[in-house]
Structure formats: structure tokens, C-alpha cells
N, C-alpha and C positions, 0 to 999 in steps of 0.2 A: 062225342061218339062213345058208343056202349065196345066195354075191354072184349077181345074176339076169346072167343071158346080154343080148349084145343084142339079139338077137329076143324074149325074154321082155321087154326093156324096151318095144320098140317096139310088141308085142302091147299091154302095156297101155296106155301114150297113146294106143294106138288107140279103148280103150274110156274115156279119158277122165279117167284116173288122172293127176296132175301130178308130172312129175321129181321132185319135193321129198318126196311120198308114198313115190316109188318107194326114193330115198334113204332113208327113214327104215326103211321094210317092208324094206332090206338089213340096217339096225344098229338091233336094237330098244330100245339106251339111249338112242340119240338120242331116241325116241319120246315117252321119259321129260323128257327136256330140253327137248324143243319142248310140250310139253302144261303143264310146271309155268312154263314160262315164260309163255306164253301165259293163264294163271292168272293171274302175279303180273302180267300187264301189268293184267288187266282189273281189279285188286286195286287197282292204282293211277288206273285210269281213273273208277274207281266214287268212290273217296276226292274226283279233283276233280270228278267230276259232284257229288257232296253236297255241298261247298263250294260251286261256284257255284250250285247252285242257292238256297242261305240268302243267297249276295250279291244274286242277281236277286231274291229273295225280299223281303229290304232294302230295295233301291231300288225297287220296284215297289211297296210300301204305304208306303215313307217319303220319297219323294223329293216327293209332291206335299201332304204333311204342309211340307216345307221350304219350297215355293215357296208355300203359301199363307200359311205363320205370316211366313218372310222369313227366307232363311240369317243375316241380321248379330241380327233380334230372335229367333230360334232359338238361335244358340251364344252369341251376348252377352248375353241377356236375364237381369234378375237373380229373378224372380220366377217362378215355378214356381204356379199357380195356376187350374189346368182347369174346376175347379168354379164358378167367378167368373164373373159379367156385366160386362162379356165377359171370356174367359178368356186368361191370359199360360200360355205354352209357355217360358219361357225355360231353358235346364236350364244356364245359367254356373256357378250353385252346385254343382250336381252334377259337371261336370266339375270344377273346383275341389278340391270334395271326395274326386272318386278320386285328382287327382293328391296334395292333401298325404295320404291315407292311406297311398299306393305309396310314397310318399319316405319314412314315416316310417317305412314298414314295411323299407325300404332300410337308412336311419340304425339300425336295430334289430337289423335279421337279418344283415346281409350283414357285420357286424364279427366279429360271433360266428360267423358261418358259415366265415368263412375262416380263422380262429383255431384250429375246429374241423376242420378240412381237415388243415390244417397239424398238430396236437397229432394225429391220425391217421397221419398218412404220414410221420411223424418220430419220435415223441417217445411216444406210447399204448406200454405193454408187452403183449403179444400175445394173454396171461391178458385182458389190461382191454376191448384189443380185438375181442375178439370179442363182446364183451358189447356194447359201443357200436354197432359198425357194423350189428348187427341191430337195435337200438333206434331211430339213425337210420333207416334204412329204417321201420321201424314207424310212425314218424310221418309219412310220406304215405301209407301206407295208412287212416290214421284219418280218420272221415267231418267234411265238413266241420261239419254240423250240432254234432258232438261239439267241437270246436275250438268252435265259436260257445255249446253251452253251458259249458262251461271257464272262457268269456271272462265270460259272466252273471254265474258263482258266484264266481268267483275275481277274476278283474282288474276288472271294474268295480267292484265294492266298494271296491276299494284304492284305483283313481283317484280313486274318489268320495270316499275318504277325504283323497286328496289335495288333490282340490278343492276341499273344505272349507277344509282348513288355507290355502292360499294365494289362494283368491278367496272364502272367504266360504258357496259354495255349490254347488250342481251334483250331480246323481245319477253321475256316473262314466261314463255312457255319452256317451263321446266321440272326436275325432280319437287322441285320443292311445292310448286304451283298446282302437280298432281298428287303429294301427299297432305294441303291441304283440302283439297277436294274431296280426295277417299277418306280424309278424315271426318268431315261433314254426314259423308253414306255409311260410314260404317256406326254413326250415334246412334241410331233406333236399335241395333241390335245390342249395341254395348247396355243403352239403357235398360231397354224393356227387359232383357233377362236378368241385367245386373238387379235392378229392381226385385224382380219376384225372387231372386237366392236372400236380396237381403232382408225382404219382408217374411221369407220361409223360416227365418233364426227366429227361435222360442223370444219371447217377450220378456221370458224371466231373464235372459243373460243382460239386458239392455237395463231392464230394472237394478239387478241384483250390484251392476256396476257400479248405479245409481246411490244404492241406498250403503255401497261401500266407500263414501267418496267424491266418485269419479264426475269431472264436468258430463254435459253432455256430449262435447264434440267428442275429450277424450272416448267416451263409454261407447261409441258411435264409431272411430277407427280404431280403436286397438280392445274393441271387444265383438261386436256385431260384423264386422267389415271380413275381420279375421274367421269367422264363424262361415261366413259366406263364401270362403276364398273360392269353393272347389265352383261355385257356380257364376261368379266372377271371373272367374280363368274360363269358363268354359264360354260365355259371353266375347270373350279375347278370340279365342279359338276361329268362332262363330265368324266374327268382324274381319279376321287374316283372311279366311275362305273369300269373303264378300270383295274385297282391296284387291287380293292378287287375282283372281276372275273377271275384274271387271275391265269391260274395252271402252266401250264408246265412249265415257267421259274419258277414258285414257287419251283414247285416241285425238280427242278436239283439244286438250289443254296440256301433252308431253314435249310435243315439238318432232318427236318420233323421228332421231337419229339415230340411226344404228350402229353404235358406234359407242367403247369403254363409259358409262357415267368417269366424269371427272368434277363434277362439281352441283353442290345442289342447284345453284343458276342455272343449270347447262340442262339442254333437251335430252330425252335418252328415248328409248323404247321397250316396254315389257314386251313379252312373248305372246300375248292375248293381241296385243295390236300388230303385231308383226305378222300374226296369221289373216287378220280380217284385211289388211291394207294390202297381202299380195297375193291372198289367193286368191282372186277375181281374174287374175291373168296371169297364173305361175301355170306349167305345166312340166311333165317328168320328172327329173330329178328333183327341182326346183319345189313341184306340188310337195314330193314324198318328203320333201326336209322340213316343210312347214306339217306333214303333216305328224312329222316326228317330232316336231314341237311340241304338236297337243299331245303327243306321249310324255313330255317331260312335266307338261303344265298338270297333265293327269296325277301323273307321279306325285307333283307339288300337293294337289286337292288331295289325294287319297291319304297322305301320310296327314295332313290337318282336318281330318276326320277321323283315321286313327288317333287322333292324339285326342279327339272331342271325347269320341267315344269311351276311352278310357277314364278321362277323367269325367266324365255322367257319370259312368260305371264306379268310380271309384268313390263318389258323394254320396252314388245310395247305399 
């Protein structure tokens, strides 16, 4: 399109056209670039209107759940019991619960995860590789239902068998039986990011270890690995979100008592399954406490994305 004169400009702000139009109607790829921008803004405006509107959402059925059970006999409370005259709201157990299942799912995945990082971007021959890094990936595409029946058929029997041997008793469904589980789901993410921080480390520091010395495994963890921390921690980060969010395997292989963990043998319940298991049939108070959960569980996600974020933020 031929550039408009100024009287053709002027003609049209007279009829109400805006410079910016006019500018675009001269160069019609711009037109292109103002419209998908304009897209991806509202791409992003739509993303936080959905978000907050599940926090207003939050606080508006769970906040007056809090002030009438009592924020200290809500988060401190050790009994868990709606159906009771009168009834306790305390969900301590349930936090409890999610946090040692995330730890242990931590102690579980994130050794092997980074073990796997590493035997990837070093050490894997390329034939093996390819076979591995699609298999990785494969396993976060797998539903998590299917993880949770995994855990049914396969790992609790064995815990339970473990149980047996070292305390006597116990069906298997327990802390331990779902921190190996979460620890299984949370390997793709441990991997596949752990991988690209440590293949992002310059070539010379891996070399330069090399050619001072250093074996390779040395030059490998206490040169490259260390190079990598801030995107290996953020991989960490990543993998807690995934662990303490997830239900439904929780829910098929915790045992889901509500009630202090006292033992990694022993059943407990995160706060993710103690929402899915009773709001199907909780009503009044009863809804607003679970729904005050997912204010707390919010609280949980949000500060372990504040802490992601920071530490992206702090790599670049």
C-alpha cells in the first residue's frame, strides 16, 4: 500500500480515524503485530481474571468458615471431626500430612532425579538416549489415576509387607507408600529441567576441570552441577508444587486417616484428599472448612512459586 499524503491524513481524522489506524492502514504487517499482540495481552488478562477470581472465590466461602471455627483452633486443631456434636474442624493433621508426604516424596525423587539429569547430559550413549528421554517425558503424560492405581497393585503390598516384618502389622497404605509414589511423578520434572540447567553450563567449565586434573565424575559434581544449582533448585521447587497438589493418587494409596501422622507405616491424609473425599456431601459449616482448606493449600502453592520465581529470577 502506497504511504497516504497529508491531506489524505487529515481527511481522515477528520472523519474520526485515529493516527495509530492511519499508521497501521500505511504498513499492513504492522496490522498483524498490533492485533496478535493485542490477543496475547488479553491471553494474559483472562489467565489472571481466572486466578483471582478462585482467590475471591477462597476467601469469600472460607474466610468466615475461619473466623467462626477460630484461625489458631482451624490450623492448630488436632481433630478433624464434622460429623461430631459438636463438631472439630481442625485440619493440623492434614497439613502435617501433606507436608511429610512432599518431603518424602523430595528424599525419594529428587536424588534419583538429578542422578538422572546428570547420566543424560554426560554419560547416556545416544542409541540409550533416545530411548530414555521419550520415556521420561512419558511419564508426565501418564494420568494420575493410573500412578495411583500402580501404587494399589504394586507398592502397597510391598510396604504392607514391610510393615509386617518391622512393626507387626499394617495394610501398606501409608506415608511412606505415598512418598514413594510422588516420588516416581515428580522424576520428569526433576529431570527434564534438571537436564537443560545442566546442559546450559558453558562447555569450558566441564573442560577447563578436565584439562586441570579433575576426573570426570569429580569435574561433573563439584564443577558443572554446582554451576547449575540455581536451575536444579528451581526443578526442586517445580516437583514440591506437583507432590503437595496431587489427590488422586494420594487419595488410592494414603489410607486417608485423619488423624496426627505417627509413623511412616501408618495412614494419614493430605489436605488435597480431605477436600475431594468430603465435599461431595459436606454442607454449611462443614463445606466452608474444607473450603478454608483450599485457602490454606493456596497459601501452600503460592509461596512455592514465590520461591520459583525468585530463584528463575535470581539465575538470569
Amino acid at each position: 500500500m502506497k504511504k497516504l499524503t497529508f491531506w489524505e491524513k487529515v481527511f481522515l481524522w477528520f472523519l474520526g480515524i485515529k493516527p495509530w489506524a492511519i499508521a497501521l492502514a500505511e504498513k499492513p504487517s504492522k496490522i498483524k503485530e498490533f492485533v496478535m499482540s493485542k490477543v496475547f495481552l488479553l491471553c494474559a488478562l483472562i489467565s489472571v481474571l481466572a486466578l483471582t477470581l478462585i482467590f475471591v472465590f477462597l476467601l469469600i466461602n472460607g474466610l468466615p468458615a475461619i473466623r467462626e471455627i477460630g484461625l489458631f483452633n482451624f490450623l492448630l486443631g488436632r481433630e478433624w471431626a464434622p460429623l461430631n456434636r459438636p463438631p472439630s474442624y481442625g485440619i493440623l493433621p492434614m497439613i502435617m500430612g501433606s507436608i511429610y508426604m512432599t518431603l518424602g516424596a523430595i528424599v525419594v525423587g529428587v536424588p534419583i532425579g538429578i542422578f538422572t539429569a546428570v547420566f543424560l547430559a554426560f554419560v547416556c550413549p545416544r542409541k540409550l538416549y533416545v530411548v530414555l528421554k521419550p520415556a521420561v517425558n512419558l511419564l508426565a503424560g501418564i494420568p494420575s489415576v493410573i500412578y495411583g492405581f500402580f501404587g494399589m497393585v504394586v507398592i502397597v503390598p510391598f510396604v504392607g509387607r514391610i510393615s509386617v516384618a518391622l512393626t507387626g502389622g499394617g495394610t501398606g497404605s501409608s506415608i511412606f507408600a505415598v512418598a514413594l509414589l510422588l516420588g516416581i511423578m515428580i522424576l520428569p520434572t526433576v529431570i527434564n529441567i534438571s537436564e537443560a540447567a545442566i546442559r546450559a553450563v558453558p562447555s569450558s567449565y566441564y573442560e577447563g576441570a578436565l584439562a586441570l586434573g579433575s576426573s570426570p565424575i569429580h569435574s561433573i559434581f563439584f564443577v558443572v552441577v554446582p554451576a547449575a544449582k540455581s536451575g536444579i533448585f528451581a526443578s526442586v521447587i517445580l516437583g514440591v508444587g506437583r507432590a503437595i497438589g496431587e489427590t488422586m493418587a494420594v487419595v488410592m494409596v494414603a489410607g486417608n486417616q485423619p488423624r496426627m501422622p505417627i509413623h511412616l507405616l501408618r495412614g494419614a491424609r493430605s489436605m488435597t484428599a480431605n477436600i475431594v473425599m468430603e465435599m461431595g456431601y459436606a454442607s454449611g459449616l462443614h463445606r466452608d472448612a474444607l473450603v478454608a482448606t483450599g485457602i490454606v493449600l493456596f497459601v501452600f502453592i503460592f509461596v512455592i512459586n514465590v520461591v520459583f520465581t525468585l530463584v528463575t529470577r535470581k539465575r538470569k
